[in-house]
N, C-alpha and C positions, 0 to 999 in steps of 0.2 A: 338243540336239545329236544327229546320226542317229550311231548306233554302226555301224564299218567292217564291211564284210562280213566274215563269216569265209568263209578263205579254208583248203585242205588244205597251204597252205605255213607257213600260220601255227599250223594244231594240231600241226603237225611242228614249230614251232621251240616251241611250248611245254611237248611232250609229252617230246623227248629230254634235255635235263635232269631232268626225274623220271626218268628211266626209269635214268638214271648216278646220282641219289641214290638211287634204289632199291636196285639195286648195291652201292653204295657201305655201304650201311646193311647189307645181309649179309654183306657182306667185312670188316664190326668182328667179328663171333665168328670169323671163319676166323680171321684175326688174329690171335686170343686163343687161337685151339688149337693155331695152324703156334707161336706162340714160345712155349706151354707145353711143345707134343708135342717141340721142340727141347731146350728147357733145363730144363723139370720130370719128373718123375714120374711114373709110371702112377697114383697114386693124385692127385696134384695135376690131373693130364690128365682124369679121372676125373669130377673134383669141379666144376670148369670147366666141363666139360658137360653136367652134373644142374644147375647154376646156373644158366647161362645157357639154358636152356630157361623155368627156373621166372621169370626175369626177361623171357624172350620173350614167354609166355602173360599175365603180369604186365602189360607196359606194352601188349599188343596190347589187353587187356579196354580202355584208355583211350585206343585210337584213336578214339573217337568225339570224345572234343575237338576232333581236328585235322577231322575229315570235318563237324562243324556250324559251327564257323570259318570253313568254306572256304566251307558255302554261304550263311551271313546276311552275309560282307564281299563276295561275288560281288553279293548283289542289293544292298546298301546302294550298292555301287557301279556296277552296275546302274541303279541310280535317280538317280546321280547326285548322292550322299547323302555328301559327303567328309567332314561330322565324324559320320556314323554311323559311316563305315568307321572311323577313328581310335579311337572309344568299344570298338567291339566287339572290335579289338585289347586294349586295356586290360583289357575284362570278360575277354575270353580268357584272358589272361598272370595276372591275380587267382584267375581257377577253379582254371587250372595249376598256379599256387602252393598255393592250401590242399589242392589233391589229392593234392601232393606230400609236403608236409606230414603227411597222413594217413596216407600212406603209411611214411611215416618211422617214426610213430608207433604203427603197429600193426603195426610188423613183428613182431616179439618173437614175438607168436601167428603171424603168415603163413608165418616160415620153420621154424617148429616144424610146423607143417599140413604143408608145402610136404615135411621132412624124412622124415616120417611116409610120405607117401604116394609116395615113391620107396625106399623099404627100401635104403638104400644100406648099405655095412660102415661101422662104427664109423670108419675112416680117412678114408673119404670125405666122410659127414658130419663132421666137423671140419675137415676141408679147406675146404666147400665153406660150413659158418657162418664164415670167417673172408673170403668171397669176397662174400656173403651179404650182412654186416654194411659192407664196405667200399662194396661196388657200390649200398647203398641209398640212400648220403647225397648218390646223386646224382637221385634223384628229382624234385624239387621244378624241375629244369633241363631234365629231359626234358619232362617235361610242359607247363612252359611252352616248350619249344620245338616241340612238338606246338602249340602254341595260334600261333607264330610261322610253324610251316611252313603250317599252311590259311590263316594271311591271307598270306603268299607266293604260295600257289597261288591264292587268291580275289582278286589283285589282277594278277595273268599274272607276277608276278614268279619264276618258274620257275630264273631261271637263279640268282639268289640262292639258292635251297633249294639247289640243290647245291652251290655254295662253301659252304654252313654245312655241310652235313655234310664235306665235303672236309676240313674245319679238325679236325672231329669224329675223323676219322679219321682222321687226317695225328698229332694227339696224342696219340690212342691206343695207336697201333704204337708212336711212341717210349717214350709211360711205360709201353707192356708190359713193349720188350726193357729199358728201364734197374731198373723195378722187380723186375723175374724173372732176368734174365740178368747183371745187375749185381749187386744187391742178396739175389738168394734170396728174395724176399718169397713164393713160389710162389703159391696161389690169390688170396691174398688182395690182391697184390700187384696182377694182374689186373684184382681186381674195384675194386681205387684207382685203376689205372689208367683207365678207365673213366668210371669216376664225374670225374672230373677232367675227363675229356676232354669231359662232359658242360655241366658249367659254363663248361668254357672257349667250348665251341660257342654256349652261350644268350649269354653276353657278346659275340661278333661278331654273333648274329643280332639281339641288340636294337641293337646300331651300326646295322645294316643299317635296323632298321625305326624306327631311332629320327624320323623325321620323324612315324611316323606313332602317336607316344607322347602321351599328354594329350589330351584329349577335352571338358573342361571340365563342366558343369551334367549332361551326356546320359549318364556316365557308372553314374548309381545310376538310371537309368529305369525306375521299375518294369516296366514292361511289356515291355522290350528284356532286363532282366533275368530276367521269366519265358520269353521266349522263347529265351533261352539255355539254362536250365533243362531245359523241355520237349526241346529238340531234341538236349542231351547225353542227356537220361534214355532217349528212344525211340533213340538210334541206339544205347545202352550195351546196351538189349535186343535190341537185333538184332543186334549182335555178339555177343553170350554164346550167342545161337542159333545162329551161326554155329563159337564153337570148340566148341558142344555137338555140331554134327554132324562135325565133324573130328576130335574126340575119338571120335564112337563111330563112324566109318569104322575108325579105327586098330584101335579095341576089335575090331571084328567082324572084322579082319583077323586078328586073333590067337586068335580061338575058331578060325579055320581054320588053324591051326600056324604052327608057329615060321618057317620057310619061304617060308609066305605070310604074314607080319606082314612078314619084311626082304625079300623083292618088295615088297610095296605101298609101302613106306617111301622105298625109292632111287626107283619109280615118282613119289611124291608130290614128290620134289627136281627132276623134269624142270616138271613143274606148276609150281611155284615159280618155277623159272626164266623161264618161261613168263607169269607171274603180274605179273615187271619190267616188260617191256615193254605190257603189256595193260593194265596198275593204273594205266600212266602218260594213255590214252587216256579211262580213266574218269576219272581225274581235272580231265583238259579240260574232259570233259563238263560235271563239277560245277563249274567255273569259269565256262562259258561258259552251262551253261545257270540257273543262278542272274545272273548279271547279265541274259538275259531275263527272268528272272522280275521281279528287281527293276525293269525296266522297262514290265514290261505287255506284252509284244513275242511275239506267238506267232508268228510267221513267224522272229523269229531265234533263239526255242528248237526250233520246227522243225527248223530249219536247223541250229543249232549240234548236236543229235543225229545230222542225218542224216551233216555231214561228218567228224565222229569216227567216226561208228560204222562208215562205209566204210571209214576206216583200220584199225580195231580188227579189223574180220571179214578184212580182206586179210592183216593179221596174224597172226590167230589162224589160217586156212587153212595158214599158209607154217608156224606151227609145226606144225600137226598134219602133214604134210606129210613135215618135217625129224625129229619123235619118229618118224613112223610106216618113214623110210626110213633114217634114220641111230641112231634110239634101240638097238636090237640091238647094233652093236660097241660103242657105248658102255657098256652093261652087261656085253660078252662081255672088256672090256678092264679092269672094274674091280670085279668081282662075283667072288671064286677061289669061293665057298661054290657047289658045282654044283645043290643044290635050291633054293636064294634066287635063282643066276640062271636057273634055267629055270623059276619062277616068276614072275623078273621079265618076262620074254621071251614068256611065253605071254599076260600080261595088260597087254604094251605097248599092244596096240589099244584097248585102252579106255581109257588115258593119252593116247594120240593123238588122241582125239577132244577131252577135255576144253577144248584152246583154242578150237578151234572153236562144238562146244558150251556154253561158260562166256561167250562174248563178250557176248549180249543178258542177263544176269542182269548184266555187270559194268557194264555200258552204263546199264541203267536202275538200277542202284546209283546211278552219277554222275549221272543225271538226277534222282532223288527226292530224297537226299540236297541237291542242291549248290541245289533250292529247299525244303529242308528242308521237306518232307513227313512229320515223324514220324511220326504212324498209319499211314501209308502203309510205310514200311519199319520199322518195328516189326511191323505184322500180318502182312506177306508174310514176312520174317522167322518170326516161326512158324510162319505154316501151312505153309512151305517143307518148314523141321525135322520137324513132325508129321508133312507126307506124305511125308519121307525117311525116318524111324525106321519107320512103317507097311511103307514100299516094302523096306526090310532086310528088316525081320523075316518077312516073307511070299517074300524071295526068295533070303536066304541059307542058309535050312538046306535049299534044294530045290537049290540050285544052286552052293553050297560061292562061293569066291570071285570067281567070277561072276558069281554073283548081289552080293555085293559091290560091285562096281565097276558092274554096273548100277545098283545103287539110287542109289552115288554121281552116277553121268552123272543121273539122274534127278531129285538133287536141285539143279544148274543149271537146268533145264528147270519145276521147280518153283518156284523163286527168281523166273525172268524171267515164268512165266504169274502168278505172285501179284501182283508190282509191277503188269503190265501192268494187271490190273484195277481199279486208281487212276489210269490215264491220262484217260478220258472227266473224272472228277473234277477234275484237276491244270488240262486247257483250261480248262472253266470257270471256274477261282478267275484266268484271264490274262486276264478284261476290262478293257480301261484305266481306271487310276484316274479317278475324278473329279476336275476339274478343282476349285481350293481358289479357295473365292468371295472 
């Protein structure tokens, strides 16, 4: 069967649902701080969010489950392969579980690490072990819903990913206000909240994919299961290189003062923003161009790149655009501290570039990824890092926080020339299969 043309009506109707569960997924912590900062504590308020960072950086290290999901059921499907797709759901929702699992299990040491290396007061860490200890036991549901959201998005089922988080966060808010505002539970209360609201989300998202449950024989494949394996372990490395260089942008923010730590910081929240709508277009990509893969079809991963990626740069231009001509009142209406915002204000222009320049590293993210290319986005992954931490170190002590945010723009520009250099390789491996005698 010839697969329909993509069409730029249809990466738009698949992209805007990610782009509101995107959303939607950072408006659970706002959530968590409007009806603490209402009904808790400074020290519960506090504790909240040294937690929910430590559980940010936590569940983001195990994005790679959702991103090789997404692209082994895009080519299974792709191929036209419907009980590989069904299997790989299965192995996904298995891996989720025992990660979770582990996770469970070794917390004991993780949140003592985690407490250690935020020096919080004695009031806060207590707070924040009893937010810690609540918010873990939902692990094991995250993650397998991570494993749920990429074969959602590896099948275009887009607009389901966001009714599952909608549910997510529809039950959140209430067992906040009832556990906090009702009950006093203060942090910990939160962090049950949460976790609840977790489980409750993986139970409508298995409704949701339940057709696509049981798999039969294909399920223990060895070889489906080593390429599971292989494409969670290279995409877990390129993400760890990826919070290593956001870790030490921050870091280097703050050998340049305290000043220029909270500019860079409110700077990095415009990015982010920025980040919803742009994450949802790489996402396409990795949808669309994984089912070429999985078909042998280089005219419609062509294709599938070029007509995301017109969207994505049209995009990315409108924010740099919108940071570089409206980001100023926004900081002069919500920064009182006068050296954080005329710190923030002086290095908006290199925040205004980043959509722009970030778009081709996101792009061919979704394109390596979504034909799970591990070497490929594991090695540009480092060498990315390596020539970002080199590009720092040689341009921020000449050039104080400028040199900063250059080496950062620099490391997008290094992300997308690294991948590019496995594109000649990628054509190649899209000769059509052999025809089975």
């Amino acid at each position: 069967m010839t697969a329909a043309i993509l069409t730029r009506s249809c990466v738009l109707a698949l992209a805007w649902p990610i782009m509101l569960a995107q959303v939607a997924m950072a408006t659970t912590g706002i959530v968590d701080t409007a009806v603490m900062g209402r009904y808790g504590t400074a020290v519960e308020l506090a504790a909240v969010g040294l937690a929910a960072v430590v559980f940010s950086f936590l569940y983001w290290g195990f994005g790679f489950l959702r991103m090789a999901t997404t692209g082994l059921t895009a080519q299974a499907d792709g191929a036209g392969d419907g009980l590989e797709v069904r299997a790989i759901l299965m192995r996904a929702l298995m891996l989720g579980a025992g990660l979770g699992v582990l996770l469970v299990l070794s917390f004991p040491l993780t949140s003592r690490i985690a407490l250690a290396l935020f020096q919080a007061e004695s009031a806060v860490e207590i707070e924040a072990s009893g937010y810690f200890w609540a918010r873990i036991w939902g692990a094991p549901a995250i993650l397998m819903g991570y494993a749920i959201s990429g074969w959602l998005i590896g099948t275009g089922r887009t607009r389901a990913l966001l009714a599952m988080q909608i549910v997510l966060n529809g039950i959140n808010a209430g067992l906040d206000y009832a556990f906090v505002a009702i009950w006093d539970w203060g942090a910990t209360g939160i962090g049950a909240g949460t976790a609840i609201a977790e489980w409750a989300a993986l139970g409508f998202g298995l409704v949701i994919v339940r057709k696509g449950l049981g798999s039969g024989a294909r399920l223990f494949d060895r070889a489906k299961l080593l390429a599971l394996f292989n494409a969670n372990r290279d995409i877990m490395i390129r993400t760890l290189a990826l919070l290593f260089t956001f870790a030490w942008f921050v870091n280097s923010g703050a050998r340049q003062g305290t000043a220029a730590l909270a500019g860079n910081q409110v700077l990095l929240q415009f990015i982010a923003v920025s980040a919803f709508v742009l994450d949802a277009f790489a996402f396409v990509a990795e949808k669309e161009a994984g089912a070429a893969y999985g078909a042998r079809d280089r005219a419609r991963l062509k294709r599938a790149m070029r007509v995301t990626s017109e969207i994505a740069v049209v995009c990315g231009a409108a924010f740099s655009l919108i940071f570089w001509l409206g980001g100023g009142a926004v900081i002069e209406a919500f920064i009182l501290d006068p050296a954080a915002r005329e710190a923030a204000l002086t290095y908006l222009p290199w925040c205004a570039a980043v959509p722009l320049i970030g778009v081709a590293a996101w792009q061919l993210d979704g394109l390596f990824l979504g034909t799970t290319q591990g070497e490929a986005v594991r090695n540009a992954g480092v060498m990315a890092m390596l020539a970002y931490l080199a590009s720092d170190l040689l341009l921020a002590p000449s050039f104080a926080n400028a040199g900063v945010w250059t080496a950062f723009l620099l490391s997008y520009v290094y992300r997308a020339g690294a991948l590019a250099l496995y594109w000649p390789r990628l054509m190649g491996q899209m000769a059509p299969r052999a025809a089975a005698s």
